[in-house]
Wavefront OBJ file of the C-alpha trace (Angstrom):
o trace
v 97.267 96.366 81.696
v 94.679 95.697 79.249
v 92.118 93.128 79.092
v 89.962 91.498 76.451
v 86.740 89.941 78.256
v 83.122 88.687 76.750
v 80.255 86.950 77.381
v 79.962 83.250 75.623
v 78.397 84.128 72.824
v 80.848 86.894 72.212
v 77.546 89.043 71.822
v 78.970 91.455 74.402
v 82.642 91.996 74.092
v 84.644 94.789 76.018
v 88.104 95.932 76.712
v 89.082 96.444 80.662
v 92.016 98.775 81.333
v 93.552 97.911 84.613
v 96.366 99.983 86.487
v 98.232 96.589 87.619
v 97.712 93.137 86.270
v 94.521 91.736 88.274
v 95.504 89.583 91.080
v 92.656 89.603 92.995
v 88.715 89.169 92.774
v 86.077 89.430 94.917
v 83.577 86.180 96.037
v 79.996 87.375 97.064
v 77.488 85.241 98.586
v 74.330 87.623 97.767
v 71.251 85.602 96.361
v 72.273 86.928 92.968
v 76.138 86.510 92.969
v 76.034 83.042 95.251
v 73.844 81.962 91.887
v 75.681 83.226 89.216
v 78.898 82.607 90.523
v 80.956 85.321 89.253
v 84.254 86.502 90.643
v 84.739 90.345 90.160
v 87.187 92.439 89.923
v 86.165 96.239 90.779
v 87.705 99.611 88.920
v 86.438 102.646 87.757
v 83.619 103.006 85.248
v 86.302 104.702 82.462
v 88.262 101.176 82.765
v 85.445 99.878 80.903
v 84.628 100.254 76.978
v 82.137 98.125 75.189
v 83.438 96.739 71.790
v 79.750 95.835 70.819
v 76.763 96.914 70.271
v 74.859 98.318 73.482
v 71.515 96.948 72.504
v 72.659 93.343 73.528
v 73.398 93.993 76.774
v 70.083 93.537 79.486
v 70.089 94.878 82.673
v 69.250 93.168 85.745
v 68.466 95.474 89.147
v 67.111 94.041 92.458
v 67.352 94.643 96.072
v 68.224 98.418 96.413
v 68.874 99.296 92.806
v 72.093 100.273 93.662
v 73.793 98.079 90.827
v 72.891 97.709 87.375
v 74.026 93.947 86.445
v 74.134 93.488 82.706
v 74.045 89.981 80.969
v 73.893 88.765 77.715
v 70.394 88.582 76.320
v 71.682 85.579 73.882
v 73.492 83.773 75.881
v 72.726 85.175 79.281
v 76.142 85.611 80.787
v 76.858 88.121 83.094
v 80.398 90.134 81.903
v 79.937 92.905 84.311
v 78.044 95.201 86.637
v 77.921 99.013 86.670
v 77.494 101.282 90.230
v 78.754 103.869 92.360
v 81.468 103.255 94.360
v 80.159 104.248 98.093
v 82.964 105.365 99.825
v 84.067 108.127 96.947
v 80.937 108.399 95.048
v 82.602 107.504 91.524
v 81.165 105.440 89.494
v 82.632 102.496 89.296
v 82.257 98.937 86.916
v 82.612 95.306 88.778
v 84.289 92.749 85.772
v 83.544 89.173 85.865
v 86.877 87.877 85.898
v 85.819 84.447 85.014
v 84.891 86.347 81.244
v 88.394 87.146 81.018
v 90.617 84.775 79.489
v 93.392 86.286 80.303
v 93.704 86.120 84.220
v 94.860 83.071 85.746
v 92.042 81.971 87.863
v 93.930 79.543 89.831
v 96.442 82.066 90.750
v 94.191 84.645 91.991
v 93.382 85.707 95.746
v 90.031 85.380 96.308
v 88.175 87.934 99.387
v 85.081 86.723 100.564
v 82.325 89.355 100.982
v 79.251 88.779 102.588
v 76.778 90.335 100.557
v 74.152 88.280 102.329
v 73.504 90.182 105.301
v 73.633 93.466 104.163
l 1 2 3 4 5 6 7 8 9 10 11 12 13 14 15 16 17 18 19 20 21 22 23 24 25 26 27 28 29 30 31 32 33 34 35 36 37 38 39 40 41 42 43 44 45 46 47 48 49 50 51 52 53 54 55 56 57 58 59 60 61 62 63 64 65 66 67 68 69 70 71 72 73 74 75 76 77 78 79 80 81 82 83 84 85 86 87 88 89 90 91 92 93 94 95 96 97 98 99 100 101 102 103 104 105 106 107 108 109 110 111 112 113 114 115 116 117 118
């Protein structure tokens, strides 16, 4: 299933292909997520493909450097965050499902994940 998503601006714009339609997202409570209040969605890094220009995008890294969260530098919404998945070692992307207006937000499960005390 494929997925248009973007920042507000429309600045950064991407395409996410997923295997199923996305029925799920993930809630952190990390100081960065419990601030920004994204709800992602997490795939491998080839789901992912930029429609705009790479220059707009800023990276954020804190903590461990584990995660490289990009945002917006115009607007300064978040779309997405880049890693490696630590279980398989792939790299993976976590989407911002709240930048894609095509899920249904008030029909998706939401998991809790306590990013806070790890």
């Amino acid at each position: 299933m494929q997925y248009e998503g973007s920042c507000h601006c429309g600045q950064i714009a991407f395409v996410v292909e997923a295997a199923e339609p996305i029925t799920d997202a993930l809630d952190c409570n990390c100081s960065l997520c419990r601030r920004r209040g994204g709800l992602l969605w997490f795939g491998p890094r080839e789901a992912l493909r930029l429609t705009t220009d790479p220059a707009d995008v800023a990276t954020y890294q804190f903590n461990q450097h584990h995660l490289e969260h990009h945002h917006c530098r115009t607007c300064g919404i978040a779309p997405f965050s880049e890693g490696v998945d630590p279980r398989s070692g792939s790299r993976m992307v976590a989407v911002n499902v709240r930048c894609l207006p095509g899920v249904d937000l008030d029909g998706l499960t939401i998991n809790r994940y306590d990013g806070a005390s790890k």
